[in-house]
N, CA, C and O atoms as a Tripos MOL2 file, in Angstrom:
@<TRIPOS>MOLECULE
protein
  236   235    59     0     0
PROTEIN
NO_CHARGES

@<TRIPOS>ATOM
      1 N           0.8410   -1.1860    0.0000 N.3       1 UNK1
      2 CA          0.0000    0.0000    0.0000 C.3       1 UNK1
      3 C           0.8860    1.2510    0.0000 C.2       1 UNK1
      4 O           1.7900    1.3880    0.8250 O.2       1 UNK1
      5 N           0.5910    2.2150   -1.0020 N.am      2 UNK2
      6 CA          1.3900    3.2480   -0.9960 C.3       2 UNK2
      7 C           0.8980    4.1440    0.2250 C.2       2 UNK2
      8 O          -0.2140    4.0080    0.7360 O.2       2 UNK2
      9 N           1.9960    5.2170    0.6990 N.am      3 UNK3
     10 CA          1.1870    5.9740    1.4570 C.3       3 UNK3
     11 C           1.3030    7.7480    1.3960 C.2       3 UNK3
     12 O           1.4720    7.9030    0.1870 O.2       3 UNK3
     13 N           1.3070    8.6370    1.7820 N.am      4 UNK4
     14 CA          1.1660   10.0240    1.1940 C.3       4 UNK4
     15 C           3.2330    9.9250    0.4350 C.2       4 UNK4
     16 O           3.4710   10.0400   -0.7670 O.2       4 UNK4
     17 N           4.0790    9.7560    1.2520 N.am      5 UNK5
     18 CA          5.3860   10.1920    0.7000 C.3       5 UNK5
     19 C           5.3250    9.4470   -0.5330 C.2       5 UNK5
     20 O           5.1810   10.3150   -1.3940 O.2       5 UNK5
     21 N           5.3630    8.0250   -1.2440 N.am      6 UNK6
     22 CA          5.2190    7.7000   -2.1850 C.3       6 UNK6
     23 C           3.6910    8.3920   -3.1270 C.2       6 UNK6
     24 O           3.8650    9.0200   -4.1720 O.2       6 UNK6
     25 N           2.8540    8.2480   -2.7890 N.am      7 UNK7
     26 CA          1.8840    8.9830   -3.5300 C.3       7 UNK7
     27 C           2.7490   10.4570   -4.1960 C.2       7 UNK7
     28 O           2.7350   10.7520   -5.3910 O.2       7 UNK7
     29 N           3.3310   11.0980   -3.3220 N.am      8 UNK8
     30 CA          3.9140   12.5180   -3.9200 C.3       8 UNK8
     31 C           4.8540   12.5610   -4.5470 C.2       8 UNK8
     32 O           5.0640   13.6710   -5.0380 O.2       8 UNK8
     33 N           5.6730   11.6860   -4.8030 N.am      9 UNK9
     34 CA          6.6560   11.6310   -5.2330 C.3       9 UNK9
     35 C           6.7370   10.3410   -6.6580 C.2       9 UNK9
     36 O           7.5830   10.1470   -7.5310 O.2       9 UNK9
     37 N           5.3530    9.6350   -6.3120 N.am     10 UNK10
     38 CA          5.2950    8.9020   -7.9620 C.3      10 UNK10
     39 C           4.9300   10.2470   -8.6830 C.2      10 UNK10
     40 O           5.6970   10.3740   -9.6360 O.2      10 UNK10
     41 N           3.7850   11.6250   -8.5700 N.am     11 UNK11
     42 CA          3.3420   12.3220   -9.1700 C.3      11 UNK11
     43 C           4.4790   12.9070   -9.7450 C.2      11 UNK11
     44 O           4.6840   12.8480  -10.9570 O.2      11 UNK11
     45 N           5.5450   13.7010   -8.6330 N.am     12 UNK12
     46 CA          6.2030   14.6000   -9.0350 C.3      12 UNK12
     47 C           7.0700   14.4350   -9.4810 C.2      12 UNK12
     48 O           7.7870   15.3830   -9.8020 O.2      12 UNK12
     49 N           7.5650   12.6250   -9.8120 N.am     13 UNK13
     50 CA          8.6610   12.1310  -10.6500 C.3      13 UNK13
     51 C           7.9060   11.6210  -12.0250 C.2      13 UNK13
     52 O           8.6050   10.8530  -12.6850 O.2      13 UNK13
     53 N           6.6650   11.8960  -12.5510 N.am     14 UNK14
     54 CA          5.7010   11.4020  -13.4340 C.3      14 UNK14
     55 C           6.0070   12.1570  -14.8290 C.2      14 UNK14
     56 O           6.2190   13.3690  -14.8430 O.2      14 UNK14
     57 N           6.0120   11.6930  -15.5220 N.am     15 UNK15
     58 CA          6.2080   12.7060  -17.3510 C.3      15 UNK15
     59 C           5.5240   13.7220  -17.2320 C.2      15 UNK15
     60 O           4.7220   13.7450  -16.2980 O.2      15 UNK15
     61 N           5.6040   14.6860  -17.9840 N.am     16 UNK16
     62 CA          4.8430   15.7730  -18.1000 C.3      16 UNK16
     63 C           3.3080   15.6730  -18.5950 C.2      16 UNK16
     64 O           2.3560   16.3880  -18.2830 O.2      16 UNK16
     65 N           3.3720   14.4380  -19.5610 N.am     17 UNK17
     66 CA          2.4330   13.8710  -20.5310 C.3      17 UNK17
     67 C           1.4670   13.2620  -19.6760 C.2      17 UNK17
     68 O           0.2870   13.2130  -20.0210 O.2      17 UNK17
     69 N           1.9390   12.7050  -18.3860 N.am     18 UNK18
     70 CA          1.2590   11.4070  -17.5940 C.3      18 UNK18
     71 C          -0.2080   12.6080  -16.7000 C.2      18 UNK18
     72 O          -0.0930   13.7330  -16.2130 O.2      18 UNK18
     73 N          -1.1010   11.9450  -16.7940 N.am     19 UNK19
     74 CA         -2.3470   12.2910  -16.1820 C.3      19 UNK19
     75 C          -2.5250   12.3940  -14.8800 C.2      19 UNK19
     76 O          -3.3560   13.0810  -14.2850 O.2      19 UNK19
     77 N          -1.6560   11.6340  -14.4250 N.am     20 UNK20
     78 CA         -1.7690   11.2710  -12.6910 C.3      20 UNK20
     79 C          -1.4710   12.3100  -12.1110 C.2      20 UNK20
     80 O          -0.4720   12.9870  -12.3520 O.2      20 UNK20
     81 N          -2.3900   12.5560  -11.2120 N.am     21 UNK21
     82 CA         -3.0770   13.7880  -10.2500 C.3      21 UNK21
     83 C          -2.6460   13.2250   -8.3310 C.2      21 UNK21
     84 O          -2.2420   12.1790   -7.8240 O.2      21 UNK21
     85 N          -2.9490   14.3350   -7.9080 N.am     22 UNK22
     86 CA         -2.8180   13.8420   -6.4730 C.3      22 UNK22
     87 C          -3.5910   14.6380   -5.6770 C.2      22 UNK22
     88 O          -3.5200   15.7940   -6.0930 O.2      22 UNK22
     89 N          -4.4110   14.5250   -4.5660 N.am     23 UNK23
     90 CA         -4.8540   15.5190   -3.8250 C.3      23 UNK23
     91 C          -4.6630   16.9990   -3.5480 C.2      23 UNK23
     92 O          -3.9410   17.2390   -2.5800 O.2      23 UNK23
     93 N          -5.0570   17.8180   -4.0610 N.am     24 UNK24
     94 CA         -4.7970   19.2500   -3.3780 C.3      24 UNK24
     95 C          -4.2990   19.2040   -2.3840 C.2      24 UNK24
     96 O          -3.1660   19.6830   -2.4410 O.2      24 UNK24
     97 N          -4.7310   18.6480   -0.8780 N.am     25 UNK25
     98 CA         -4.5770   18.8600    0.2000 C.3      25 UNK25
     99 C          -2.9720   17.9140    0.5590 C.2      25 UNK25
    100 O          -2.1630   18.0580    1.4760 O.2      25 UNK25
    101 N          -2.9930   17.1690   -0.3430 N.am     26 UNK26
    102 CA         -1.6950   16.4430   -0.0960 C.3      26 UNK26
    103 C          -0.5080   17.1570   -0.3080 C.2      26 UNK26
    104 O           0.5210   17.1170    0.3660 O.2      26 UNK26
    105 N          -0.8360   18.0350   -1.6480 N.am     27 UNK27
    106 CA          0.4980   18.8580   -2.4550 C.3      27 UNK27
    107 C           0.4700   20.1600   -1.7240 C.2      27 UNK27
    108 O           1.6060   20.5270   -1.4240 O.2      27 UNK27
    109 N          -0.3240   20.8360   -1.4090 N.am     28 UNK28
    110 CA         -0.2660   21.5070   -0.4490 C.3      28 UNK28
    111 C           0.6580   21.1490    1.0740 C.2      28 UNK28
    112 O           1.7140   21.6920    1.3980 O.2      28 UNK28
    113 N           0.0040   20.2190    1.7550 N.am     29 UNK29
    114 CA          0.9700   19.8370    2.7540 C.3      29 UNK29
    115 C           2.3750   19.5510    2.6330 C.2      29 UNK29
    116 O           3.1150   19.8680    3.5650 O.2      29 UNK29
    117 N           2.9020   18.9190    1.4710 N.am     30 UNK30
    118 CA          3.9620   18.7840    1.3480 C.3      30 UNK30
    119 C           5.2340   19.7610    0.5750 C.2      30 UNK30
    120 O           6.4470   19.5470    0.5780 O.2      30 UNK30
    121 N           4.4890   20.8590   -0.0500 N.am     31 UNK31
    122 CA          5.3110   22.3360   -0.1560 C.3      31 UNK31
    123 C           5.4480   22.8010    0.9630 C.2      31 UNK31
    124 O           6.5700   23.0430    1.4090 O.2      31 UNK31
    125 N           4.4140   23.0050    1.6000 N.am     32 UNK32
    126 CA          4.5200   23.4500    3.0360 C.3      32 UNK32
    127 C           5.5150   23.1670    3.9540 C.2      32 UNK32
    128 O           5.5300   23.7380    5.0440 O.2      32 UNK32
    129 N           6.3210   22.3780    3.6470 N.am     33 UNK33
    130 CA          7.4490   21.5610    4.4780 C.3      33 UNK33
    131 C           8.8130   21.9630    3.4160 C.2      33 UNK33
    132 O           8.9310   21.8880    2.1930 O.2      33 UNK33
    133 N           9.7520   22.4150    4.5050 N.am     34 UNK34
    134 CA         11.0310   22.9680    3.6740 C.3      34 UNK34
    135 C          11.3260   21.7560    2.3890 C.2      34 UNK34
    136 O          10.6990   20.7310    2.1210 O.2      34 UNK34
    137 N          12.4600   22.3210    1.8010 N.am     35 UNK35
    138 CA         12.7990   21.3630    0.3560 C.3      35 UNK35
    139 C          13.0770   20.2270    0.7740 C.2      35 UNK35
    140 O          12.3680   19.2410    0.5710 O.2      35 UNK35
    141 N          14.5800   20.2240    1.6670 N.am     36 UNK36
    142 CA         15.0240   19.0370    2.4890 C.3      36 UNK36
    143 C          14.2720   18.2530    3.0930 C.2      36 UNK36
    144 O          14.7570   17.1230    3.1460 O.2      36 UNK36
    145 N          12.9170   18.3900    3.7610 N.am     37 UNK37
    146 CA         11.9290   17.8630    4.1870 C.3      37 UNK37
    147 C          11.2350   17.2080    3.8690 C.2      37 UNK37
    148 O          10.5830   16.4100    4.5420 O.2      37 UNK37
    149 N          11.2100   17.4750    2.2980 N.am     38 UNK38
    150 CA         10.1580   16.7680    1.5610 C.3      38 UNK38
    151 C          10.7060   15.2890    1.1080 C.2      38 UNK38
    152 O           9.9360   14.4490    0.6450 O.2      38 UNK38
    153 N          11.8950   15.0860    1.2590 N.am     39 UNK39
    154 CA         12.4340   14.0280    0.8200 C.3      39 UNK39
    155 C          12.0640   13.1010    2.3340 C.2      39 UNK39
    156 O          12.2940   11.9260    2.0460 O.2      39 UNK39
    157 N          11.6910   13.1690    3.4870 N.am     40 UNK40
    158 CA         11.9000   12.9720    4.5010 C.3      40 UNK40
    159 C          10.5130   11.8560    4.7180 C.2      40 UNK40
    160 O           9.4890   12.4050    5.1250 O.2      40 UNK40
    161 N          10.4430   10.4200    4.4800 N.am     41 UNK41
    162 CA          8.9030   10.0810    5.1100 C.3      41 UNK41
    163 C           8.2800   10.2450    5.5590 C.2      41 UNK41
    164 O           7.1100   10.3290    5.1840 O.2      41 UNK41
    165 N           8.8990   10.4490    7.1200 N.am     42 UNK42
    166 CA          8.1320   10.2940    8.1140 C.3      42 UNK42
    167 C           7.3810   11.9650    7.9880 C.2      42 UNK42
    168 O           6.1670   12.1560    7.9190 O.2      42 UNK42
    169 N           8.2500   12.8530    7.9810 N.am     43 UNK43
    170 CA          7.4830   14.3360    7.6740 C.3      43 UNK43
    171 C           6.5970   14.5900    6.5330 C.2      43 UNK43
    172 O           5.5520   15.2390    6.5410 O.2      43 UNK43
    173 N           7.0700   14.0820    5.7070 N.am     44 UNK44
    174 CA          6.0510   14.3630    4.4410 C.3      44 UNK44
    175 C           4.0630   13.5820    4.6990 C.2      44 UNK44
    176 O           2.9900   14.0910    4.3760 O.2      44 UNK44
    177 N           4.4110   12.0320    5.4920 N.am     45 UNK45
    178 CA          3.5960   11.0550    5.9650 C.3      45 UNK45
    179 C           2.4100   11.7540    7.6890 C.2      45 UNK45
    180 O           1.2510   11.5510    8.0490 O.2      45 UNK45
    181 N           3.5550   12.5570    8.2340 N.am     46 UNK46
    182 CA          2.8520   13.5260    9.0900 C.3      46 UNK46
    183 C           2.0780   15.0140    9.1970 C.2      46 UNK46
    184 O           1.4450   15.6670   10.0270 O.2      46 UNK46
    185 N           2.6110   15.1290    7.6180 N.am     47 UNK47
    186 CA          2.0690   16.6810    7.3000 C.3      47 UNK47
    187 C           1.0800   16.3280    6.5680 C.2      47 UNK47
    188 O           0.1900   17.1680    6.4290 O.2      47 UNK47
    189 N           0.9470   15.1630    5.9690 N.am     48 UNK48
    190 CA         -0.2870   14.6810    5.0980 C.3      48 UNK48
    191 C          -1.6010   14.3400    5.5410 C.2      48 UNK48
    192 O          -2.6610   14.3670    4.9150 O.2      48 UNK48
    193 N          -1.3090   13.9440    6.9760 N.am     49 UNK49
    194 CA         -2.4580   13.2810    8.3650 C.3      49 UNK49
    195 C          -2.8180   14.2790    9.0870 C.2      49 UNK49
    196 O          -3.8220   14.2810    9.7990 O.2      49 UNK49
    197 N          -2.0460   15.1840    8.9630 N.am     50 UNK50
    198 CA         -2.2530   17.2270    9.6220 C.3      50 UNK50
    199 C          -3.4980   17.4650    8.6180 C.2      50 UNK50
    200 O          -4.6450   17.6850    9.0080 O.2      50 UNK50
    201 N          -3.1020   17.3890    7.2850 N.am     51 UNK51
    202 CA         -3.6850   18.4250    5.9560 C.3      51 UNK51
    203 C          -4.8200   17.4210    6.2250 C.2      51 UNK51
    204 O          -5.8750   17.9390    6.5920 O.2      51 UNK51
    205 N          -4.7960   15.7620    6.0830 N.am     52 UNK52
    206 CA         -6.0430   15.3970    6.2290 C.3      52 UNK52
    207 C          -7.1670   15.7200    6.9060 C.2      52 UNK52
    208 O          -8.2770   15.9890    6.4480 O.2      52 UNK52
    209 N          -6.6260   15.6520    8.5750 N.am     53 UNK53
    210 CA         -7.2860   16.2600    9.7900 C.3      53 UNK53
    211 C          -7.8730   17.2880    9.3420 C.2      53 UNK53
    212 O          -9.0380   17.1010    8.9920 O.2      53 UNK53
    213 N          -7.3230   18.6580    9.1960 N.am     54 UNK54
    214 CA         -8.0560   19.8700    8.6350 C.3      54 UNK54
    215 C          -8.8400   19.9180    7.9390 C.2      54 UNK54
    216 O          -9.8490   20.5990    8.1180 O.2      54 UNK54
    217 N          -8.4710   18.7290    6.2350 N.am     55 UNK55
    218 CA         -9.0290   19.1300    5.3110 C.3      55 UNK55
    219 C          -9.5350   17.5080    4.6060 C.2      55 UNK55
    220 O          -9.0930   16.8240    3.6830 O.2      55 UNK55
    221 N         -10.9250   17.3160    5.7930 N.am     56 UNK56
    222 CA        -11.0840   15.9080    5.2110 C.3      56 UNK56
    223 C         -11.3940   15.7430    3.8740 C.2      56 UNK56
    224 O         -11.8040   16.7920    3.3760 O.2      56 UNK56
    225 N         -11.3440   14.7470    3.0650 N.am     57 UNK57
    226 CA        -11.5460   14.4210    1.6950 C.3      57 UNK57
    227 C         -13.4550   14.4680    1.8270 C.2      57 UNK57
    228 O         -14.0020   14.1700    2.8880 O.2      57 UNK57
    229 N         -14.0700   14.7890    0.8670 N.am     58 UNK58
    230 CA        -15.4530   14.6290    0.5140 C.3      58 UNK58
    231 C         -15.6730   13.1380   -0.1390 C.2      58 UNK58
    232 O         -14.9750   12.6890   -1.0480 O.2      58 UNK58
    233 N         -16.7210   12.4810    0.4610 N.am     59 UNK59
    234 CA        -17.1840   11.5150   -0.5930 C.3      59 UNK59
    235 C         -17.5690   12.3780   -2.0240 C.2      59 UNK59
    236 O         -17.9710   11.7760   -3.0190 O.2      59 UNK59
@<TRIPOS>BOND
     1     1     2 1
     2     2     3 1
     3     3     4 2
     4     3     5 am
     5     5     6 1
     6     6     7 1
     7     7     8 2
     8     7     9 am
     9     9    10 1
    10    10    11 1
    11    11    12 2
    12    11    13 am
    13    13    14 1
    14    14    15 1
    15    15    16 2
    16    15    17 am
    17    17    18 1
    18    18    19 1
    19    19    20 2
    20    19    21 am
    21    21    22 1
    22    22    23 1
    23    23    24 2
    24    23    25 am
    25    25    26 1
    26    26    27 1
    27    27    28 2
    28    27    29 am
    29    29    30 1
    30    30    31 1
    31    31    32 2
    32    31    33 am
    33    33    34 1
    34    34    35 1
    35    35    36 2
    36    35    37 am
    37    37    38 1
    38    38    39 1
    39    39    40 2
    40    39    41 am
    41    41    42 1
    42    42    43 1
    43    43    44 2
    44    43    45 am
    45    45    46 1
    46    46    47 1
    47    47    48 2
    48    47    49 am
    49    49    50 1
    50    50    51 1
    51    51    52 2
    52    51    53 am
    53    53    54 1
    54    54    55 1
    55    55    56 2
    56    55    57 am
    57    57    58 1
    58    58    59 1
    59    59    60 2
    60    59    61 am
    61    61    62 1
    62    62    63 1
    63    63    64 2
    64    63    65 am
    65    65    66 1
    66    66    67 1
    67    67    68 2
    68    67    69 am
    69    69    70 1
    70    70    71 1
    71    71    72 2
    72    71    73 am
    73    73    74 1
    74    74    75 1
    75    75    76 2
    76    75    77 am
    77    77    78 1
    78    78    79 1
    79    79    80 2
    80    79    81 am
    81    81    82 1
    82    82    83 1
    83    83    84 2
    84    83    85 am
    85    85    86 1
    86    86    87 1
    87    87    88 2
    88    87    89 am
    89    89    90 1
    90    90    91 1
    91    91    92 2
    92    91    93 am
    93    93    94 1
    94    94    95 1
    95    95    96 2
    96    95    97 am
    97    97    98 1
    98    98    99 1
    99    99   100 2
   100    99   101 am
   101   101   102 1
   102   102   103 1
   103   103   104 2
   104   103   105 am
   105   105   106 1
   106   106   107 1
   107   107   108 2
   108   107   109 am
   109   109   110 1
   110   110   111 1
   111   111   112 2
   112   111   113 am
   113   113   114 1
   114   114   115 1
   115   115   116 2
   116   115   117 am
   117   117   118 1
   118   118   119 1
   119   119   120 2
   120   119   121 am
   121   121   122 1
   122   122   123 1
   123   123   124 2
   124   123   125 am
   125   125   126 1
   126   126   127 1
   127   127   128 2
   128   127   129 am
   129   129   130 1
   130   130   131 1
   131   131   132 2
   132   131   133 am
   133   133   134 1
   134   134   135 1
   135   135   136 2
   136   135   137 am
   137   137   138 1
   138   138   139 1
   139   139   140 2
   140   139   141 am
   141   141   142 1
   142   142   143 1
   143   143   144 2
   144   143   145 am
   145   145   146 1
   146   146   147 1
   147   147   148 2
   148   147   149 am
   149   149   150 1
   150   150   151 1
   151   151   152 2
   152   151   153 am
   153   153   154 1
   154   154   155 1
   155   155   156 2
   156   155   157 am
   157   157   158 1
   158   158   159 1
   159   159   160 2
   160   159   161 am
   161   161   162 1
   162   162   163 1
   163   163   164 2
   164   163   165 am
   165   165   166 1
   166   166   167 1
   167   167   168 2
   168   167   169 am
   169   169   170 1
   170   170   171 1
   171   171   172 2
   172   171   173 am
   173   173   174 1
   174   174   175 1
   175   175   176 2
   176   175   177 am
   177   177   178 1
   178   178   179 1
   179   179   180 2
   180   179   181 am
   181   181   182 1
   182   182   183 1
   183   183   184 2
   184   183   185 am
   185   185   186 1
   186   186   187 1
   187   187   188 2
   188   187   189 am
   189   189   190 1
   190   190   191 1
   191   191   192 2
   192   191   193 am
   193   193   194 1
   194   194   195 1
   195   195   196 2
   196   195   197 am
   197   197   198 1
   198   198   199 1
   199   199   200 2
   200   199   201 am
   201   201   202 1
   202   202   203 1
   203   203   204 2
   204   203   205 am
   205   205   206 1
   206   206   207 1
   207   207   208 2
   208   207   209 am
   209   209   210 1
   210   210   211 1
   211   211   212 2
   212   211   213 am
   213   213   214 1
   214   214   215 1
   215   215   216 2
   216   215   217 am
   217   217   218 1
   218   218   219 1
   219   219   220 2
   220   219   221 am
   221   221   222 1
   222   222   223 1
   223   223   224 2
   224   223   225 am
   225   225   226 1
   226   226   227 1
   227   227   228 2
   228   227   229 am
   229   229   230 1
   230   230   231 1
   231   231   232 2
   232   231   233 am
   233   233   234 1
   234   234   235 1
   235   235   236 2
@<TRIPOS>SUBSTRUCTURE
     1 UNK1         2 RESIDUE 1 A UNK
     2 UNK2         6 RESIDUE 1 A UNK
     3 UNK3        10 RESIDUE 1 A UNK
     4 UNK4        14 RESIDUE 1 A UNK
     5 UNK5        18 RESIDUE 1 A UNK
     6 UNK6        22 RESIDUE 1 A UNK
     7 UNK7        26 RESIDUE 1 A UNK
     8 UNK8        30 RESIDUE 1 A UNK
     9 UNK9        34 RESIDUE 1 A UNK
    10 UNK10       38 RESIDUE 1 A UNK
    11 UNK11       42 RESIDUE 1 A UNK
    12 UNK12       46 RESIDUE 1 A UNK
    13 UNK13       50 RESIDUE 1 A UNK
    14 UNK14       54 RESIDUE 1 A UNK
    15 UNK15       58 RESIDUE 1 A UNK
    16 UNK16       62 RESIDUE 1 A UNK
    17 UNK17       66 RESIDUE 1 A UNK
    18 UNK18       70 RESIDUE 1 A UNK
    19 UNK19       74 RESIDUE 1 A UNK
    20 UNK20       78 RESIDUE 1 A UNK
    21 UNK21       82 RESIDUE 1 A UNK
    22 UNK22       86 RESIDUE 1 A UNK
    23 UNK23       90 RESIDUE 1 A UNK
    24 UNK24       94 RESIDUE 1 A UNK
    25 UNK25       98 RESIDUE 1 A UNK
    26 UNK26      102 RESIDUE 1 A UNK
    27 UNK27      106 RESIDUE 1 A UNK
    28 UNK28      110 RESIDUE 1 A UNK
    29 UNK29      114 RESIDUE 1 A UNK
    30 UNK30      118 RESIDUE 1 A UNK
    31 UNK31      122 RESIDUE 1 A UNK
    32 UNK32      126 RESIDUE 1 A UNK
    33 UNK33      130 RESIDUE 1 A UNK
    34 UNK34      134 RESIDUE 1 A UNK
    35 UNK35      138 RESIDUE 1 A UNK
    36 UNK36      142 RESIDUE 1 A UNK
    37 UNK37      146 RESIDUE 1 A UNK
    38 UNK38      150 RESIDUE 1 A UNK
    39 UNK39      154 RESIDUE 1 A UNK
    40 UNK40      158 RESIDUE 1 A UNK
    41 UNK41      162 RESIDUE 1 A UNK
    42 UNK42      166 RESIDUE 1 A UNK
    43 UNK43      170 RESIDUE 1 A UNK
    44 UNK44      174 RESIDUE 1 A UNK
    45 UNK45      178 RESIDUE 1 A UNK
    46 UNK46      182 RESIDUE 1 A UNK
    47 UNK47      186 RESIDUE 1 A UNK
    48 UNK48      190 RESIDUE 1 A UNK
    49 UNK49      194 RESIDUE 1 A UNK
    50 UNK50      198 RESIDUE 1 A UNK
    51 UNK51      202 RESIDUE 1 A UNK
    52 UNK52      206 RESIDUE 1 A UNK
    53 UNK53      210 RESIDUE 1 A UNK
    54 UNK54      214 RESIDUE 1 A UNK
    55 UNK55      218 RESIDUE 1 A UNK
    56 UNK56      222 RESIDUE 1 A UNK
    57 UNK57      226 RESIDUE 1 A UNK
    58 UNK58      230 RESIDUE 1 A UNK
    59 UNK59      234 RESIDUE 1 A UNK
């Protein structure tokens, strides 16, 4: 099971061409976190469960 750090980082290593999208609230959380940071699991995986908390997903 992937989880937010892989989710962000299949997108943002994805072709330009490729369709694959990712949550607002995910890509948001994870700019939000310095550059160095973002490479970081466990932070990228904790800022994602923050952004969730705040900003639950809609059915």
């Amino acid at each position: 099971m992937m989880d937010a750090f892989d989710r962000f980082w299949q997108w943002a290593d994805k072709p330009l061409e490729n369709p694959l999208t990712i949550p607002a609230e995910l890509h948001r959380a994870v700019m939000e976190l310095a550059p160095d940071d973002r490479r970081d699991r466990e932070k990228v995986n904790d800022a994602a469960a923050h952004a969730k908390k705040d900003f639950p997903v809609r059915p």
